[in-house]
Every structure is written in structure tokens, then in C-alpha cells.
C-alpha positions in Angstrom: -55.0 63.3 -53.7 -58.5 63.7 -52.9 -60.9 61.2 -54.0 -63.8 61.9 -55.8 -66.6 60.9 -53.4 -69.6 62.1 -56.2 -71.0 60.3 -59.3 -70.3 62.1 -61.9 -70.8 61.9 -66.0 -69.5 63.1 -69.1 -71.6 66.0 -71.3 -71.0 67.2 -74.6 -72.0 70.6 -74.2 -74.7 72.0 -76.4 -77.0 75.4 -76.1 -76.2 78.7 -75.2 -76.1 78.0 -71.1 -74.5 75.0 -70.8 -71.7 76.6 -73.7 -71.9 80.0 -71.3 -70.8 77.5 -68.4 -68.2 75.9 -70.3 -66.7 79.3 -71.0 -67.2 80.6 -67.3 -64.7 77.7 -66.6 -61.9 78.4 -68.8 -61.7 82.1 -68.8 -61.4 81.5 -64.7 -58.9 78.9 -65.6 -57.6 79.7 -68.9 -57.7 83.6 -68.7 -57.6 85.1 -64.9 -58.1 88.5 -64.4 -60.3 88.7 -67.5 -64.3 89.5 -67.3 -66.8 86.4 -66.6 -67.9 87.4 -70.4 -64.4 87.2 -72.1 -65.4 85.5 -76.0 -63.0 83.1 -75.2 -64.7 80.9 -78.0 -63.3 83.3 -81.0 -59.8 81.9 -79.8 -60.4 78.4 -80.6 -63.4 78.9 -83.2 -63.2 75.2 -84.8 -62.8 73.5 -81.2 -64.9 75.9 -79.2 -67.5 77.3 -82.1 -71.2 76.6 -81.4 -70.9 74.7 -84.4 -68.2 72.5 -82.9 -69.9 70.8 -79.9 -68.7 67.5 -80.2 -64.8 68.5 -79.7 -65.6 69.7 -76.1 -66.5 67.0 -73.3 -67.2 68.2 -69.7 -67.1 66.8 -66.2 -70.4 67.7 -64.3 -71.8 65.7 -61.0 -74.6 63.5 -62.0 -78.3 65.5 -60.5 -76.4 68.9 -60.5 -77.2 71.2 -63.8 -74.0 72.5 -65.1 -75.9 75.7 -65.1 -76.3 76.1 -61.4 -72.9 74.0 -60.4 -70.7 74.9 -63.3 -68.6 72.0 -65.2 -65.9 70.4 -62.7 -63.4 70.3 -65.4 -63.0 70.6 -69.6 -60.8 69.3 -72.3 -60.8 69.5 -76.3 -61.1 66.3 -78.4 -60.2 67.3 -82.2 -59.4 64.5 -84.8 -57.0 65.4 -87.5 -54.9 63.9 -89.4 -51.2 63.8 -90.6 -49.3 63.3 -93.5 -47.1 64.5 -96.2 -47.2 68.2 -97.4 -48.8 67.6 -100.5 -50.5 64.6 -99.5 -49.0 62.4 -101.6 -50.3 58.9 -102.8 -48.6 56.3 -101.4 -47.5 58.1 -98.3 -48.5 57.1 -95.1 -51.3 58.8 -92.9 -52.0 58.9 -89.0 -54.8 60.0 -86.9 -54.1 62.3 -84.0 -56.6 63.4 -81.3 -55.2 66.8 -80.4 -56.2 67.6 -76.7 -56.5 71.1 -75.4 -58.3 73.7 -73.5 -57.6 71.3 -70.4 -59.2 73.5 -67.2 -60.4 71.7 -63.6 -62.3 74.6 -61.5 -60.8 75.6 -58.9 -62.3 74.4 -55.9 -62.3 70.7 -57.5 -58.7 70.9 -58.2 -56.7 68.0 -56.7 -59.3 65.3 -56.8 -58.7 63.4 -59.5 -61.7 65.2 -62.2 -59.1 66.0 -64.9 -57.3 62.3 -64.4 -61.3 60.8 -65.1 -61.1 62.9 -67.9 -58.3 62.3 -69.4 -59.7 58.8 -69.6 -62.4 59.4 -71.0 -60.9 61.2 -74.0 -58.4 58.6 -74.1 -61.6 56.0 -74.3 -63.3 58.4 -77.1 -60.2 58.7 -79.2 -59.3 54.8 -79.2 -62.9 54.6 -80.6 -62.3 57.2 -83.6 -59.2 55.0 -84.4 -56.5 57.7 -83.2 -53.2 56.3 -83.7 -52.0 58.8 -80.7 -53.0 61.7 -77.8 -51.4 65.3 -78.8 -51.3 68.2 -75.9 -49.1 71.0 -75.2 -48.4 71.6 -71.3 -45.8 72.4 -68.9 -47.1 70.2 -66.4 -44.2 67.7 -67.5 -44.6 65.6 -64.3 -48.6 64.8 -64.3 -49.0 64.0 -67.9 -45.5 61.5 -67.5 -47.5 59.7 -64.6 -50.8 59.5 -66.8 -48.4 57.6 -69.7 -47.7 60.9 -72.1 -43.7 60.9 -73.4 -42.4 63.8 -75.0 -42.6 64.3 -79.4 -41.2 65.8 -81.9 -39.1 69.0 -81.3 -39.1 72.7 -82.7 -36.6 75.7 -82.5 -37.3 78.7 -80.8 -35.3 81.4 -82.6 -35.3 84.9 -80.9 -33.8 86.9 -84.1 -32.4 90.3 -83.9 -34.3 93.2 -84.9 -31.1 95.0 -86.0 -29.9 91.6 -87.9 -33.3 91.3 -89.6 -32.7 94.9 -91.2 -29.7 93.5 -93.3 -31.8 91.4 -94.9 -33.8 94.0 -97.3 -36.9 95.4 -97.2 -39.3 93.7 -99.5 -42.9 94.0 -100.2 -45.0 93.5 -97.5 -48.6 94.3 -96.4 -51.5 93.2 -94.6 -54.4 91.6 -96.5 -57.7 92.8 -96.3 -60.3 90.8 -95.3 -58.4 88.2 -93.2 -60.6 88.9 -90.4 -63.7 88.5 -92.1 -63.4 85.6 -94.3 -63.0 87.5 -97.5 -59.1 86.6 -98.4 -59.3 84.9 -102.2 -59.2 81.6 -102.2 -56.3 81.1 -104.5 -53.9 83.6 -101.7 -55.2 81.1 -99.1 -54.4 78.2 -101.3 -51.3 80.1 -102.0 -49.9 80.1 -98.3 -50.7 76.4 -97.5 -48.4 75.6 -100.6 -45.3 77.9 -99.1 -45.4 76.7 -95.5 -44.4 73.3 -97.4 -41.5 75.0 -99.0 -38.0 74.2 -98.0 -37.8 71.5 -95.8 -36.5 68.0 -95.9 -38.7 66.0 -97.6 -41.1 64.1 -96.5 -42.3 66.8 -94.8 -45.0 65.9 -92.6 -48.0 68.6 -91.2 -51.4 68.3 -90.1 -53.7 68.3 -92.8 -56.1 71.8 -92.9 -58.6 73.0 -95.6 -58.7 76.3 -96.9 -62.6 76.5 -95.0 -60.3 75.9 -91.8 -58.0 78.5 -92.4 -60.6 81.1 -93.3 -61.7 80.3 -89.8 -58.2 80.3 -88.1 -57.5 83.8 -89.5 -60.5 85.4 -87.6 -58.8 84.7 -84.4 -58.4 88.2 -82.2 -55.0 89.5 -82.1 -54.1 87.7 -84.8 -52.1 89.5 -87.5 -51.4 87.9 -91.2 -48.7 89.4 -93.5 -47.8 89.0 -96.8 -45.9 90.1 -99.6 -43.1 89.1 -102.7 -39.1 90.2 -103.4 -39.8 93.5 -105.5 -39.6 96.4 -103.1 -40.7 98.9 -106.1 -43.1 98.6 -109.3 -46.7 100.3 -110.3 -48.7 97.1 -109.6 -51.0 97.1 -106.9 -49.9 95.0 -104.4 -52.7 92.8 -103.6 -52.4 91.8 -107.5 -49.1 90.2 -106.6 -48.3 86.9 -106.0 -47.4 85.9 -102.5 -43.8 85.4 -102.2 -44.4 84.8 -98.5 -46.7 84.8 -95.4 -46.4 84.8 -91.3 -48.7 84.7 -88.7 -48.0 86.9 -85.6 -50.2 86.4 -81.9 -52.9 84.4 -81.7 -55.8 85.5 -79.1 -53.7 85.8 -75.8 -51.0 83.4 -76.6 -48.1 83.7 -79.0 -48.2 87.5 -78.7 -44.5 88.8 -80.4 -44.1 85.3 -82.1 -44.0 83.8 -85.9 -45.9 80.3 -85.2 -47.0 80.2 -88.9 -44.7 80.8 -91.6 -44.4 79.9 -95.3 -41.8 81.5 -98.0 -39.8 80.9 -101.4 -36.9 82.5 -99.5 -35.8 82.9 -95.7 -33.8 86.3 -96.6 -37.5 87.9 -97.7 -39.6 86.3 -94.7 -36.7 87.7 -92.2 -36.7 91.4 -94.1 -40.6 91.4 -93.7 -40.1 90.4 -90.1 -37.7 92.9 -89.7 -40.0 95.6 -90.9 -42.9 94.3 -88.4 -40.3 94.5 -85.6 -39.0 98.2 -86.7 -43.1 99.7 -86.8 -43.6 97.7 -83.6 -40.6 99.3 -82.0 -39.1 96.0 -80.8 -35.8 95.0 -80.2 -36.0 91.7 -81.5 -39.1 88.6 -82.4 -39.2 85.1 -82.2 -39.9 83.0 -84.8 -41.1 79.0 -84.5 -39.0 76.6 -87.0 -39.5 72.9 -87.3 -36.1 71.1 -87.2 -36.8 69.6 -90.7 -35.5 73.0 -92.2 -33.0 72.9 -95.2 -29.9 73.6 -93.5 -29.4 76.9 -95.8 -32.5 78.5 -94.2 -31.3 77.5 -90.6 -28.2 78.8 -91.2 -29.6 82.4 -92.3 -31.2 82.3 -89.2 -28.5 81.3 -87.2 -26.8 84.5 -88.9 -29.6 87.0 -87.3 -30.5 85.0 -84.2 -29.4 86.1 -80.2 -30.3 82.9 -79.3 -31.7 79.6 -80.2 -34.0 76.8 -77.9 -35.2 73.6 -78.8 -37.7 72.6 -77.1 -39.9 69.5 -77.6 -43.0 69.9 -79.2 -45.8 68.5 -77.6 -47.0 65.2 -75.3 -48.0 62.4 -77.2 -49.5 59.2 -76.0 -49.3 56.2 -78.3 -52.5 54.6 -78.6 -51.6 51.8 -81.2 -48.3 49.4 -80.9 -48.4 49.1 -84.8 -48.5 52.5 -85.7 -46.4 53.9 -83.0 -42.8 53.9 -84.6 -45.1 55.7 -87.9 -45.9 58.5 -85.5 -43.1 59.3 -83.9 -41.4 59.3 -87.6 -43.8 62.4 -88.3 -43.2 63.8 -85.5 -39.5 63.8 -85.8 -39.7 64.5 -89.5 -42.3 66.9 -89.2 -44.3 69.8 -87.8 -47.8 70.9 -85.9 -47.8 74.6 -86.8 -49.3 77.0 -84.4 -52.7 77.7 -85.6 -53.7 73.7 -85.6 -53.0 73.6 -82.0 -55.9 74.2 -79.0 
């Protein structure tokens, strides 16, 4: 490897041409092929969003304006926290510093920018009291050399179109307003309370307001359905209550896969999602489950499954000794859904 040979400094990135910079770098890293001016910002609105600054740290060498030289490379910083479904008293809490977004340009690759980076967030989170580092990557053998193990696990369940039609047809339809922040509050409220549904207990998921979701639900290419068992009646059927929700695509990833899911019962998720597979004339769609499932609903999706991965979850980086065992009991007993990830 390379060594860097410049000085160099951190920057939080704030105004419109040091953000336009930030962006030029991860649509040319993040999104190839795609125009200088991609809005790559509306896929990560409460990481990326100009009223977000603080979760994005940059490398830039020191003298050189980052809007004639461009960042060297980019990461996310996003503090959340984890606990119970229902956040119950008495139950235990963690803080996670999610990390994503991670782009070097590409003439800089190779020399070390996104190891100095990775320290630096590592230095920032320590000092917000994160218990642990999140990411998701494929780059197994870097992120094992910079101390990252893998955590936590999920199932990758590519389901049968033609299975998925045995299950019924029930209710389902697409909410207006999703995209513009105009859902009612109480729907919202609504699906947070059935993506806690039917797992072991504790069940353990990144805590999200219903302000955060509003926000999550503009992403592009996003696509939100909901619905309830009765397939007939005179009641319109926004006046309903929600029996169940799922959340297919999100920007450019996840395209053709259920990262988000909540129901009273797997038999009318998996009708609904056979329905979405029939009008979008596929042959079969994958669905995201976190091991913690009640082994009834696992089995029904066993039943209209072609084939099931596991696959661990993310890479995590213990920051604390004490609470170290307490996060990889979350982990294992819990879930990061899709939408909370960067």
C-alpha cells in the first residue's frame, strides 16, 4: 500500500458546494454510469440530508478546497440506538454508530485514506459512547484486518411466485401519500407495532420515530404496501386497519426484495407478496427475515420458498469490553431492518 505522503484533515461538510462535492464522490463511487448530478442525497435522506451534516465526515488534503480537489474519501457516522420492540423498562439498551456510504476516489484508492478514516470515525464514535461500529460490505478481508468480526445473521428467502398464490389473495393497496409525508400518523404508528409481531421475545430492533419513517418512505424507488385478511366488503380501504405492511426497493439497492416487513399473519404478508409478484410479472421475490422468527412463520415460508441463505448481517466492531457480550446478544436475538441501514 501506498503511503499517504499529504497532510490531510477531517471536514464535516456543510453548504451547497462542499455537499455538491461530497455527492460528486459517491455517485462516481457509489453509482457508476450514473450523471455527475444523480440526487444521490434522497437515498439516504437522514444521513445525507442538508439537514444532516454532522453524520457525514470527509477526507480532504489540508490547503486544497474540496471544491477544486474533491473529497479523497467519505463515510456516514449515524448514532442509534437498540433495544427491545416496545422499549420496555427494564430492558437493556446499546448505542451503535452505523457506518455507511464508505467511497475513496478513485485515483486515491490504495493509499491508506479510507483506513485514516475509519479511525477517525472510530475516534468520533468512542466519544458519543457507542458501545459498537455497524457496516454492511463485502470487502470481508479489509474490514477483518481493521478489527471488524462478523454479527448477527438474517435469512434470505427467495419464495415462489406460484407458491405465494396458494396463500390467498387479501386486501392490498398502496397508500397515498407515502412519498410525500402525508401517511396518518396512527398507519405509521401502526406498521412500527407489526414489524414487532411474531418473533421470539425479546425482540431486539433499532429504535426509529414515526418523523424518521415519514422521511424513510420518500426514498425513490421505494414502494410501501399495505392491507388486512378480508378480500371483499363496502368499506373503503384506506378506512381499514392495517393487517400488514412491506417495503419493496429502496433507491438503487434492494430492487425485487422485502427488507421491511410487519404482519398479524405470514399467510396474508405472503398472499400480498404474491399479488406484487403476479402484476410485476416475476417468477419469484425475496424476502429479508431475522432468524428470531416464531418457527410457525418460518415454517410457512419454508413451504413457498426455492431456496433459503443465511447470511450474516453486518460487521460490527466492539468498542466497549463491558458491553460487548450485551451487543452481540441483540444482535443474535435481534434485527437491523433495511430502511435503518446507510
Amino acid at each position: 500500500m501506498t503511503s499517504i505522503i499529504a497532510d490531510y484533515e477531517f471536514i464535516k461538510p456543510s453548504g451547497s458546494k462542499q455537499l455538491a462535492a461530497r455527492d460528486r464522490l459517491l455517485v462516481e463511487s457509489l453509482r457508476p454510469g450514473k450523471p455527475e448530478n444523480y440526487p444521490i442525497a434522497a437515498e439516504y435522506p437522514l444521513v445525507l440530508g442538508p439537514a444532516m451534516p454532522e453524520n457525514s465526515i470527509c477526507v480532504t488534503r489540508k490547503g486544497v478546497s474540496p471544491e477544486d480537489g474533491g473529497f479523497l474519501a467519505h463515510a456516514n457516522l449515524w448514532m442509534r440506538k437498540m433495544a427491545a420492540g416496545e422499549s420496555r423498562a427494564g430492558m437493556p439498551v446499546v448505542k451503535l454508530a452505523l457506518v455507511g456510504n464508505v467511497a475513496t476516489d478513485k485515483n486515491e484508492q490504495g493509499k491508506g485514506w479510507m483506513r485514516t478514516l475509519l479511525g477517525e470515525i472510530e475516534r468520533e464514535a468512542r466519544a458519543k459512547g457507542a458501545d459498537a461500529i455497524l457496516l454492511w460490505s463485502d470487502l470481508a478481508a479489509f474490514y477483518a484486518k481493521m478489527g471488524f468480526e462478523p454479527g448477527g445473521s438474517e435469512f434470505r428467502i427467495m419464495l415462489s411466485a406460484k407458491e405465494l398464490r396458494r396463500c390467498g389473495r387479501p386486501m392490498l393497496w398502496v397508500p397515498d401519500g407515502y412519498r410525500t409525508g402525508q401517511l396518518p400518523v396512527e398507519m405509521i404508528q401502526r406498521m412500527l407495532q407489526l414489524r414487532s409481531m411474531g418473533f421470539n421475545s425479546p425482540f431486539f430492533q433499532v429504535e426509529r420515530s414515526v418523523e424518521e419513517f415519514v422521511e424513510l418512505l420518500k426514498i425513490p424507488e421505494l414502494a410501501l404496501f399495505v392491507g388486512h385478511g378480508e378480500s371483499t366488503g363496502t368499506t373503503a380501504p384506506g378506512l381499514r386497519p392495517v393487517d400488514f405492511f412491506f417495503v419493496v426497493g429502496k433507491g438503487m439497492d434492494m430492487q425485487g426484495v422485502i427488507h421491511e416487513w410487519g404482519t398479524i399473519d405470514m399467510n396474508l404478508l405472503m398472499g400480498a407478496a404474491g399479488v406484487v409478484a403476479e402484476h410485476g410479472e416475476l417468477d419469484e421475490i425475496m424476502i429479508l427475515v431475522p432468524p428470531a422468527i416464531k418457527s410457525a412463520r418460518i415454517a410457512a415460508l419454508h413451504r413457498a420458498s426455492k431456496r433459503i441463505e443465511q447470511h450474516a448481517m453486518a460487521w460490527v466492531k466492539p468498542l466497549n469490553p463491558e458491553t460487548k457480550p450485551l451487543v452481540e446478544r441483540m444482535l443474535h436475538e435481534g434485527f437491523i431492518w433495511g430502511l435503518d441501514s446507510i
